[in-house]
C-alpha positions as semicolon CSV with decimal commas, in nm:
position;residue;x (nm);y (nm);z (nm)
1;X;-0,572;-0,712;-9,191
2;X;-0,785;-0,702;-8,899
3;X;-0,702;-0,510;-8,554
4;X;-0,670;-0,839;-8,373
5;X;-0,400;-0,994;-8,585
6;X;-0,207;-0,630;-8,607
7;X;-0,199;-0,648;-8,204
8;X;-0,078;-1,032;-8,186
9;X;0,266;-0,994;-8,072
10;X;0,604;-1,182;-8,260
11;X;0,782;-1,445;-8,033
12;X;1,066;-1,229;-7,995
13;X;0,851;-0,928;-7,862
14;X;0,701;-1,261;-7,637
15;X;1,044;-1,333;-7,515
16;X;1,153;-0,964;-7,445
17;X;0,782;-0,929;-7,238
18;X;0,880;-1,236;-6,992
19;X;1,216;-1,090;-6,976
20;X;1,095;-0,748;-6,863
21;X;0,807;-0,891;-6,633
22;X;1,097;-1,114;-6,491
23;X;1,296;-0,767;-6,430
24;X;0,987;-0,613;-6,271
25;X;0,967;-0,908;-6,014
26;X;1,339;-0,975;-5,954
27;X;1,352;-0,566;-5,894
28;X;1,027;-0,587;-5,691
29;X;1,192;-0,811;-5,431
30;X;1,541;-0,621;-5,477
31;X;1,356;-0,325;-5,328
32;X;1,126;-0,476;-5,097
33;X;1,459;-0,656;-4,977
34;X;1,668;-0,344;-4,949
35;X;1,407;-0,132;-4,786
36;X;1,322;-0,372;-4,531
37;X;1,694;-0,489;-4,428
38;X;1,821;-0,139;-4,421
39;X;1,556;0,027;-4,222
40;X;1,545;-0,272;-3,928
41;X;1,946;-0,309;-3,966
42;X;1,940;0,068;-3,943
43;X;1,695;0,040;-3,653
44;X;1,870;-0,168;-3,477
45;X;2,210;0,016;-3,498
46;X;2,084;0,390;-3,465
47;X;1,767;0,437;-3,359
48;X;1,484;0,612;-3,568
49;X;1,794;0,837;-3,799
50;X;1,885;0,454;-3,916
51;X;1,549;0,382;-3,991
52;X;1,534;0,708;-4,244
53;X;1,863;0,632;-4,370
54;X;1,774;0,246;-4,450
55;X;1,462;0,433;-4,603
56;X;1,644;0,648;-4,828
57;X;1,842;0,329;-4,951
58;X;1,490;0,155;-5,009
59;X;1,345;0,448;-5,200
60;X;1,679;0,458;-5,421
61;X;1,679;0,089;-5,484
62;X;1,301;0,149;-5,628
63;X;1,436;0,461;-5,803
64;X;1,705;0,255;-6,000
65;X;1,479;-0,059;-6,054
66;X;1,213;0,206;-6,258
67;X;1,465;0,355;-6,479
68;X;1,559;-0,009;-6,554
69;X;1,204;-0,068;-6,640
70;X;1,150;0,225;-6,837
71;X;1,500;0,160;-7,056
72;X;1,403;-0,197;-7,120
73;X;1,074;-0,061;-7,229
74;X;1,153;0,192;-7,411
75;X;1,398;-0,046;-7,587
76;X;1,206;-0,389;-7,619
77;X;1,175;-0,304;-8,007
78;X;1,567;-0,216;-8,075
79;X;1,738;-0,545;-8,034
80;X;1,978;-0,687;-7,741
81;X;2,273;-0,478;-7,848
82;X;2,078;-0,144;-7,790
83;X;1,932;-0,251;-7,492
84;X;2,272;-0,309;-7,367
85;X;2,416;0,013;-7,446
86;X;2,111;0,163;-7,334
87;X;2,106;-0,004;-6,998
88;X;2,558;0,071;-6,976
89;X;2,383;0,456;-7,019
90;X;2,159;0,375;-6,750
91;X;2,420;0,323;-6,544
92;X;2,599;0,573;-6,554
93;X;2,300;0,772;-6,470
94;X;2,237;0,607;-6,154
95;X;2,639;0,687;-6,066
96;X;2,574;1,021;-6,109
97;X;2,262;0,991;-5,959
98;X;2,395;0,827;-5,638
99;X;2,681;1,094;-5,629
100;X;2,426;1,371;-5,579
101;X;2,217;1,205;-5,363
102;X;2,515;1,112;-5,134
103;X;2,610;1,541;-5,175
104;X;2,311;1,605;-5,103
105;X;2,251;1,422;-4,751
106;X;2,606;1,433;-4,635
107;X;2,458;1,670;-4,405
108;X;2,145;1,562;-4,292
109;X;2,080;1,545;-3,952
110;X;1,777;1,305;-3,992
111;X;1,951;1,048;-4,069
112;X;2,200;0,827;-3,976
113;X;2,477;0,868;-4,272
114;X;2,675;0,513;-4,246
115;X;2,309;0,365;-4,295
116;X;2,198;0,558;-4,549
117;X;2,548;0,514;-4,716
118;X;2,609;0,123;-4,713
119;X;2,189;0,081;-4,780
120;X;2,253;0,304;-5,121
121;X;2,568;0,083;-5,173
122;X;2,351;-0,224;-5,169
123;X;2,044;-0,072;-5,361
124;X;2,338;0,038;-5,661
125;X;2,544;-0,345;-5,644
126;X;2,170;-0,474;-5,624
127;X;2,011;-0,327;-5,929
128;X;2,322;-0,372;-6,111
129;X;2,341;-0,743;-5,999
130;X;1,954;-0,764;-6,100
131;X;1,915;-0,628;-6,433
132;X;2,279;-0,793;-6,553
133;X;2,123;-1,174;-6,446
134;X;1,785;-1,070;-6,624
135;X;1,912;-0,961;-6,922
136;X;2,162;-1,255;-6,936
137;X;1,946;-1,512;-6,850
138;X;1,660;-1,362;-7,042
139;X;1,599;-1,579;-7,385
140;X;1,548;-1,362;-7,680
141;X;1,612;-1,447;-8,005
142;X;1,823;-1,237;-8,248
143;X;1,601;-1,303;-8,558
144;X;1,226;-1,247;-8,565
145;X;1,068;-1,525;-8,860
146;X;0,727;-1,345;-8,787
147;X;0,841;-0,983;-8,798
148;X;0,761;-0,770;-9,177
């Protein structure tokens, strides 16, 4: 067995690469979207603390988007059941994530707080919405004929 032939990858490992490069550039846009609506809506409605605020939404959506990436990577070798319990998990990270962020800036006087709050809204809906079309839509087989 040469090296070449051990790196060749299966169809289903295939399939589960164009599904996570999918989720890379669906989440890509998800962030570039959020950022970029939330700071000029934010802007727009409060001056420069709306701008932070639609900031700190931007910079969450991109936080939630890479520990999708990293799950689905981490998991691209354990089947679509696993993945899906891993990225339910996931979730529930990000809740409790977003509940200490949200604690945590409650406060701040650097930012507007509606912004920052309905920008973290759409950055949490957003991922969700994201990774739940990719992973639905994504084409994977449940049996690998090449795998040993």
């Amino acid at each position: 067995m040469t090296d070449e032939s051990a790196r060749q990858e299966t169809y289903v490992q295939a399939a589960w690469t164009r599904v996570w490069k999918t989720m890379l550039v669906r989440g890509i846009i998800l962030v570039v979207a959020v950022a970029v609506l939330g700071m000029g809506i934010g802007y727009l409605a409060a001056g420069t603390q709306g701008l932070n605020g639609g900031a700190v939404g931007g910079g969450l959506a991109a936080v939630f988007i890479i520990i999708t990436l990293v799950i689905m990577y981490a998991g691209r070798n354990m089947g679509l059941t696993a993945i899906a319990g891993f990225l339910g998990m996931g979730f529930l990270f990000k809740a409790f994530v977003f509940m200490i962020v949200i604690w945590r800036l409650k406060d701040a006087t650097w930012l507007d707080g509606t912004v920052a709050f309905f920008t973290i809204v759409a950055a949490v809906i957003g991922s969700s919405l994201v990774e739940a079309l990719t992973v639905v839509k994504g084409r994977v087989p449940y049996v690998d004929p090449e795998a040993k």
